[in-house]
N, C-alpha and C positions, 0 to 999 in steps of 0.2 A: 675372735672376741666372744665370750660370755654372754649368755642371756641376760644373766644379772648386772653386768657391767652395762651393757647397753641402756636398759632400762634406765640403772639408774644416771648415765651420762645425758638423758633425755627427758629430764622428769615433764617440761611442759610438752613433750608430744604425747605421753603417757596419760598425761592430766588431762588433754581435749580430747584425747581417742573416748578416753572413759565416761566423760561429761558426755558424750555424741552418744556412745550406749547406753548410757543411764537416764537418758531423753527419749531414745528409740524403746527403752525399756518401760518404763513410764507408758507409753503411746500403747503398747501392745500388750498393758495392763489392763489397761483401761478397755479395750473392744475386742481382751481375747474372749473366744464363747466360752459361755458356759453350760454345761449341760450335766442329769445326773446321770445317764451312764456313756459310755465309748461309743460311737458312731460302728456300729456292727452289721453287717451285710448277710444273715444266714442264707448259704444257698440255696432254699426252697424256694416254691411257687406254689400254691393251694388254686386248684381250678372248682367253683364251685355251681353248681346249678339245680334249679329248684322247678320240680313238678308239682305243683298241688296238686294232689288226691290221689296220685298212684302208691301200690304199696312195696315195699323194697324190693320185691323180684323182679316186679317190672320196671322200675329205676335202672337195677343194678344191667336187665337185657338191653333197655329202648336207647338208654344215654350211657351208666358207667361203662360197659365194656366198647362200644363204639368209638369213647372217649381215649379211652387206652389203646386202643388200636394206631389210634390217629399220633398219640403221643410219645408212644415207648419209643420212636424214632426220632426221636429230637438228638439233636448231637449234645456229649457232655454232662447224659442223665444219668445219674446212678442209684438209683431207686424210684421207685413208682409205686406208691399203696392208693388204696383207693376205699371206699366208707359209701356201702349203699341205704340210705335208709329212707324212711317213709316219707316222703315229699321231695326227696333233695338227695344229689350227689355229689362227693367231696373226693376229689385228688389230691394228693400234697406228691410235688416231685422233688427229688433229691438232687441237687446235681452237686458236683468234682467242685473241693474249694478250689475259689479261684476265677470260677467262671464269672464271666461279664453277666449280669443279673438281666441289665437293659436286655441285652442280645439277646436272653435267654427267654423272656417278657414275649418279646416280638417274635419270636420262633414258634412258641406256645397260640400267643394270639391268629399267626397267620396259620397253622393247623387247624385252629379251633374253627376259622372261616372256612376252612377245607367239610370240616362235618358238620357244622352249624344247619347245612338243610335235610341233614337225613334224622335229626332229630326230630321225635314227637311235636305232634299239635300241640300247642299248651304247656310247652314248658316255656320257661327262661331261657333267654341267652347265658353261656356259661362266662362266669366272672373270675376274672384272675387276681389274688390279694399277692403280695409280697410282702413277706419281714421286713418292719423298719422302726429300729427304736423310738424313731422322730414319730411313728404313729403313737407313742405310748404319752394320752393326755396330761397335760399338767397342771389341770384347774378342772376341778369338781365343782356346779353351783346346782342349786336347788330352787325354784321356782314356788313359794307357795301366796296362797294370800283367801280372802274370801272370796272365790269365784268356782266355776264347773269347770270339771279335768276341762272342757275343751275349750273355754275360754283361756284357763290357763296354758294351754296350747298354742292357741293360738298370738296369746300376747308375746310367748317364749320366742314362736316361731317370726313373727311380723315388727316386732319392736325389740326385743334384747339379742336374737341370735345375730342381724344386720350390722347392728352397731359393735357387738363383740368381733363381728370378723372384717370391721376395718381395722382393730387395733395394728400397728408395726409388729411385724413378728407372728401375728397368729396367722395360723393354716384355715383352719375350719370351725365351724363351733356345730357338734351334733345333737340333736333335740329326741330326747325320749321322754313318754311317758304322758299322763292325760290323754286325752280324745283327738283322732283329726281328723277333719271334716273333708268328705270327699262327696262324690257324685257314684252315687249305687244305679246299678243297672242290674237287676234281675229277668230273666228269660221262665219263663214257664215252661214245663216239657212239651205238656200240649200244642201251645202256641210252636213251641218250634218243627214240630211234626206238621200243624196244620199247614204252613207256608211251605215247610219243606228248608229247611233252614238246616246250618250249624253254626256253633257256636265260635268256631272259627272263622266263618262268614262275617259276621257280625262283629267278630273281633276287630277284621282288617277292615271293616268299613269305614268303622269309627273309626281307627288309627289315620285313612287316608284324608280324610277329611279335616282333620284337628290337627293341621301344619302349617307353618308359616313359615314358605320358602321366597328369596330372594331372587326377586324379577330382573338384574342386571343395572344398568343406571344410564343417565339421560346425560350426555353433554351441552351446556348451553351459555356461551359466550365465557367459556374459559373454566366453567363450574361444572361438578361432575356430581351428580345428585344420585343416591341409591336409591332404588325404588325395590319393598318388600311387599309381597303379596300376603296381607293379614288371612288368614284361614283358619285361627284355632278359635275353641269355641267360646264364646262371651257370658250365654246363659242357657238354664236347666233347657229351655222352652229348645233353643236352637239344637241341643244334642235330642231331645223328644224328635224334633222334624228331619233327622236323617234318615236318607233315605236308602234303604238297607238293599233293595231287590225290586225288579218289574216282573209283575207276573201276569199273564197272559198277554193278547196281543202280537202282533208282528212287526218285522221290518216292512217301510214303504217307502222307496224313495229314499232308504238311508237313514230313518228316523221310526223310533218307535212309535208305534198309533195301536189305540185300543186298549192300552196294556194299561194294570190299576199299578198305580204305587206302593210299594210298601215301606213304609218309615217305624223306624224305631219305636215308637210308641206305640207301635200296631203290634209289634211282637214280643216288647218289655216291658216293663214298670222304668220309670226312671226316676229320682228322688235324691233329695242332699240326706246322707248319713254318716256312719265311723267306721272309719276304718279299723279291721278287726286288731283288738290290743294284741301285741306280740309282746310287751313291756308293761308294768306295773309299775309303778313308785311312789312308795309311802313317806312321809317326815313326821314321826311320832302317830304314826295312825291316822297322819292327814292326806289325801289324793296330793300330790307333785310333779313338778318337770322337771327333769333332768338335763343340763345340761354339759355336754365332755367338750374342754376345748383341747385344741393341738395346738403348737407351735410348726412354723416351717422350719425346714431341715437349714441346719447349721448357723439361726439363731441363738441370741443369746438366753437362756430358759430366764434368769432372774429378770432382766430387764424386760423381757415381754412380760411377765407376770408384775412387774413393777404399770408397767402402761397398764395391760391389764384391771388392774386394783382401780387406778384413778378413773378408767371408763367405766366402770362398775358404779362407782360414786355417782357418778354424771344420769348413767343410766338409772339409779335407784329412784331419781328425782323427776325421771320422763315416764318411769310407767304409771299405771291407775291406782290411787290412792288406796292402801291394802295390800299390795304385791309387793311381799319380799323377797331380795333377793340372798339366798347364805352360800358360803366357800362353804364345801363340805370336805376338801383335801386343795391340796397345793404342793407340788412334788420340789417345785424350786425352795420349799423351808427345809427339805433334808438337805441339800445343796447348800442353802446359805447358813445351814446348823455345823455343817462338814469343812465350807472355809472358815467359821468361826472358829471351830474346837483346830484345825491345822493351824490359825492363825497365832493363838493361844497356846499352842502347846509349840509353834516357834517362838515366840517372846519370850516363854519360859525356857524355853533350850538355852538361847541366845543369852538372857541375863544367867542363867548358872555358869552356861563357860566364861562370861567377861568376869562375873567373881570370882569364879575358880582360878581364871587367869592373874587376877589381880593379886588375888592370896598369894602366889607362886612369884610373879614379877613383881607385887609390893610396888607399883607407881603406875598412876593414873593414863598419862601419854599411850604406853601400849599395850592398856588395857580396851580405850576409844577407837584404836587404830583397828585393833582385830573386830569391835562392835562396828565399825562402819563397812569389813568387809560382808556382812550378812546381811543385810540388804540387797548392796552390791548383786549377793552371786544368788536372789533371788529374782532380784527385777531381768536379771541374766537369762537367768533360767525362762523364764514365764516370757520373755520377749523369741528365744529360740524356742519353744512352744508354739508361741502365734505364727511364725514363719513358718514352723514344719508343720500346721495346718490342724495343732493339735487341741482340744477342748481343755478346758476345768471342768474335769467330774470326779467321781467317787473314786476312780483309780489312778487318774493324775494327780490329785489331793493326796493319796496314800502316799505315792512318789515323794512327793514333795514333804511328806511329815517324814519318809526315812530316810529324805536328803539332808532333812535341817540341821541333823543330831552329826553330819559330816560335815559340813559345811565348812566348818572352822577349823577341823585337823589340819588342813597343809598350812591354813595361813598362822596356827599355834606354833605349831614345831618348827617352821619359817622365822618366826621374828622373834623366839626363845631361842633360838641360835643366835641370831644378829645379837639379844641381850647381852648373850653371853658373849660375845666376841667385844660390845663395848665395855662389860663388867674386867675384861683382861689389859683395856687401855684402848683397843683400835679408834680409828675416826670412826666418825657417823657414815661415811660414805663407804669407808674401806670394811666396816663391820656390815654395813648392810650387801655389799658384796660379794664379802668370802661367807658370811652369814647365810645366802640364799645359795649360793653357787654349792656348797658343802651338803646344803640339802636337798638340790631338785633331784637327784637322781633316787632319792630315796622315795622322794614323795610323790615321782612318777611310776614308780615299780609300785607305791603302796595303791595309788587311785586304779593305776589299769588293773591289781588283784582283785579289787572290787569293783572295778565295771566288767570284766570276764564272768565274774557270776548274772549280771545280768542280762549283759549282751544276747548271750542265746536266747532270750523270750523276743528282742528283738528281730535280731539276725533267721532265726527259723521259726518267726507266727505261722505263713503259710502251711508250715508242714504241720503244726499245732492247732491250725485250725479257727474253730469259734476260740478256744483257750485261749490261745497265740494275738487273737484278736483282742480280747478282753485285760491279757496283764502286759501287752507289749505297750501300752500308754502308760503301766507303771513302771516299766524297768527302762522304759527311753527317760521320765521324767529323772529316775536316779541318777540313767546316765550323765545327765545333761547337767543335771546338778554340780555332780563330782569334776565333770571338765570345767566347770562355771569356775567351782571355786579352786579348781587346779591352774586355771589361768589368772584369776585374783592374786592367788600367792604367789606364783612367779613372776605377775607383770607389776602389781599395785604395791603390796608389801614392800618388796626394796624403797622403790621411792618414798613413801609417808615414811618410812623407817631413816632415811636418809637424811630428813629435812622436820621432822615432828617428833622424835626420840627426844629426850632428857641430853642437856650436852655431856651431866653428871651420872651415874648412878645410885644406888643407896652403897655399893662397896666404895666409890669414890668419893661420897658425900653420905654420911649415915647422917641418920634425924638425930634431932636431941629431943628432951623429952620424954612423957608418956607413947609419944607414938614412936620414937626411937626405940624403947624401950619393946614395945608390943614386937615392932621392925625386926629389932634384934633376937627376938623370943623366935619367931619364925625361923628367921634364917638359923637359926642354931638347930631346931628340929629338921630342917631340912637338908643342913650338910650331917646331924645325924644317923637321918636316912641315907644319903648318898655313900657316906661309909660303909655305914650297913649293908646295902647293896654290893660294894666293891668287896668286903669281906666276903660275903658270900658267892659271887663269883667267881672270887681268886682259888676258894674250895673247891670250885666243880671241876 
């Protein structure tokens, strides 16, 4: 039995199957993500570390090459550059498309624990970044109002960055720019000779002191209570009275006796100040905070900036009278400018061919039939997207605008067949049959032509790479299109053709009339044309 026979001897299992996908479609419209570019993995790793005050030779001896030692044996690396320069040390490694990034993260960091102590006094621990488009911010705001950079600092950092990063969907919100207030500790050269100090001394004192570790917890009558050991420090006065070294004096007994104390105030200055600007920001010449929010990875970008917007509002009305807050960019308006113009330029695809249709079939019935299929084999589309894990962005949008303009080929040349088989006399049932049957095999040779051009960005990204990464979300969406609407035509078509056609058509039943008249005018240029054509073929 026939594909087309089947169908159409079952039109209401056709009818539910369709209604069930046009539901599922619907649903996976509505919460597929969106995003503006492809979910992209570049196999690097940037290892970065920072010496203040050393000059690039000695970076490049005490940390870059020690660093490279430790790394060039990582499995799976295929390049290693490295960037010595005055304060700080940068690696970027390469490795083999393909590799697991995580694995490659954890490989890097447990090396880096391997030479982390034969590093210099005073540097940083080294920091590992990784590519990830989901780091690339989607909201710009600017902080100004009439107060001092560090006020405005701190309002950004203590009342608008908190509430921005409970919004649904955001990652983090980062704060640049104005003043921040920290706790300065200055050391004299003197002072540290006269004790006999270093400045690494003094470093770990303070660090061991300023902790708050976890004392284990108490069972008691069924309740299990945590108990934290509070140790970091509360006020200026408490970091003054640490005590840094005992000097002279002995052991007695197990206990120092004799010895003077030395406390932090004895060998620094200590004091509230700024930390040194690394960032500036101006708004028309005015001091400002900046800040960059993120979304988390495989959020929706417009609906988080949609909550976004509304906390913003809320926020505008909590902070101190004079602070505003302005968008200074928003990357989800290219995104939602990009489904409007793909939106728009399918309405318009879609209304040219249902006229152009109509001009050629001259009657209403399957003209609507072919307009109901393009929806259909969008919500199709966009629903096998959400399943195969895939976003809305700039290059699944592209997809889908060079899908839209195919859309309707199979199901045109589908039910312009069945016309013409009822323009000759057949039933409704028998023309929708030998009608579709006479042409799937054509319209299967024509879709696989064009999904073979795309296929390879699919079928070989990995050998393509970042490429391969970036257009295989555009040539899957074509693909997916072209199957959408190649199973529309073969499954859907027959049946509305079957049961919603004209029982008449204009050769059966001509208009009378001025619109007979117009009817008539048509069809006489268009068996003109067909002549025309047959002449000319019978030539070659």
């Amino acid at each position: 039995m026939s594909v087309a026979k089947s169908v159409v001897g079952r039109p209401t299992t056709i009818f539910i199957a369709f209604i069930l996908l046009i539901g599922l479609g619907l649903f996976a419209t509505a919460n597929l993500p969106i995003d503006l570019y492809p979910e992209i993995e570049p196999p690097i790793l940037v290892v970065y570390t920072s010496y203040s005050g050393a000059g690039p030779e000695e970076v490049e001896r005490t940390i870059t090459r020690p660093l490279e030692g430790t790394l060039s044996n990582i499995s799976s690396l295929e390049k290693l550059t490295s960037t010595s320069s005055k304060g700080s040390s940068m690696l970027m490694l390469r490795f083999t498309y393909g590799t697991n990034m995580a694995d490659a993260a954890n490989s890097v960091r447990d090396n880096l624990e391997l030479v982390k102590r034969f590093l210099p006094d005073g540097s940083d621990t080294p920091m590992i970044f990784k590519f990830d488009p989901s780091m690339i911010p989607i909201m710009g705001l600017m902080v100004t109002g009439n107060r001092t950079p560090e006020e405005l600092r701190e309002i950004a950092e203590k009342t608008i960055q908190p509430r921005i990063e409970q919004v649904p969907g955001v990652a983090m919100a980062s704060v640049s720019g104005g003043r921040q207030k920290i706790i300065r500790v200055e050391i004299p050269q003197n002072r540290l000779e006269a004790y006999g100090l270093t400045v690494t001394q003094i470093k770990n004192m303070i660090a061991s002191q300023n902790l708050q570790v976890s004392a284990g917890s108490i069972n008691d009558q069924g309740l299990s209570y945590l108990l934290t050991t509070a140790g970091e420090y509360q006020s200026i006065d408490e970091i003054k009275n640490t005590v840094i070294a005992y000097k002279g004096g002995g052991m007695v007994n197990g206990q120092m006796e004799g010895a003077r104390t030395v406390r932090l105030r004895d060998v620094a200055d200590v004091f509230e100040g700024f930390k040194d600007e690394d960032s500036v920001v101006f708004v028309n010449g005015v001091p400002a905070v900046q800040i960059m929010v993120q979304k988390q990875s495989g959020k929706n970008s417009v609906q988080t900036a949609k909550e976004l917007r509304k906390r913003l509002d809320r926020i505008a009305q909590e902070v101190p009278q004079g602070i505003k807050i302005t968008e200074i960019f928003n990357t989800t308006d290219i995104i939602q400018n990009s489904i409007n113009q793909v939106s728009s330029s399918a309405l318009q695809g879609a209304l040219l061919a249902i006229l152009i249709l109509f001009v050629f079939l001259r009657s209403i019935k399957p003209t609507v039939i072919i307009g109901i299929t393009i929806p259909i084999s969008l919500l199709f589309t966009l629903m096998l997207m959400y399943f195969w894990g895939l976003t809305l962005n700039v290059m699944t949008l592209a997809g889908l605008a060079l899908g839209v303009g195919m859309l309707v080929d199979n199901s045109i040349v589908i039910l312009e067949n069945i016309y013409h088989y009822r323009e000759r006399g057949a039933k409704l049932k028998t023309a929708a049959v030998l009608g579709t049957q006479e042409m799937i095999n054509a319209i299967v040779a024509s879709t696989l032509t064009t999904i073979c051009v795309f296929a390879p960005l699919v079928m070989f990204k990995s050998q393509l790479e970042v490429v391969g990464e970036l257009f295989a979300g555009l040539a899957f969406t074509v693909v997916i299109s072209l199957t959408t609407s190649l199973a529309v035509a073969m499954l859907l078509i027959p049946v509305l053709s079957s049961h919603y056609l004209p029982l008449t058509t204009r050769v059966q039943k001509p208009l009378r009339g001025p619109l007979g008249a117009v009817d008539r005018a048509f069809g006489s240029f268009f068996t003109g044309l067909a002549n025309a054509y047959r002449r000319a073929a019978d030539r070659v």
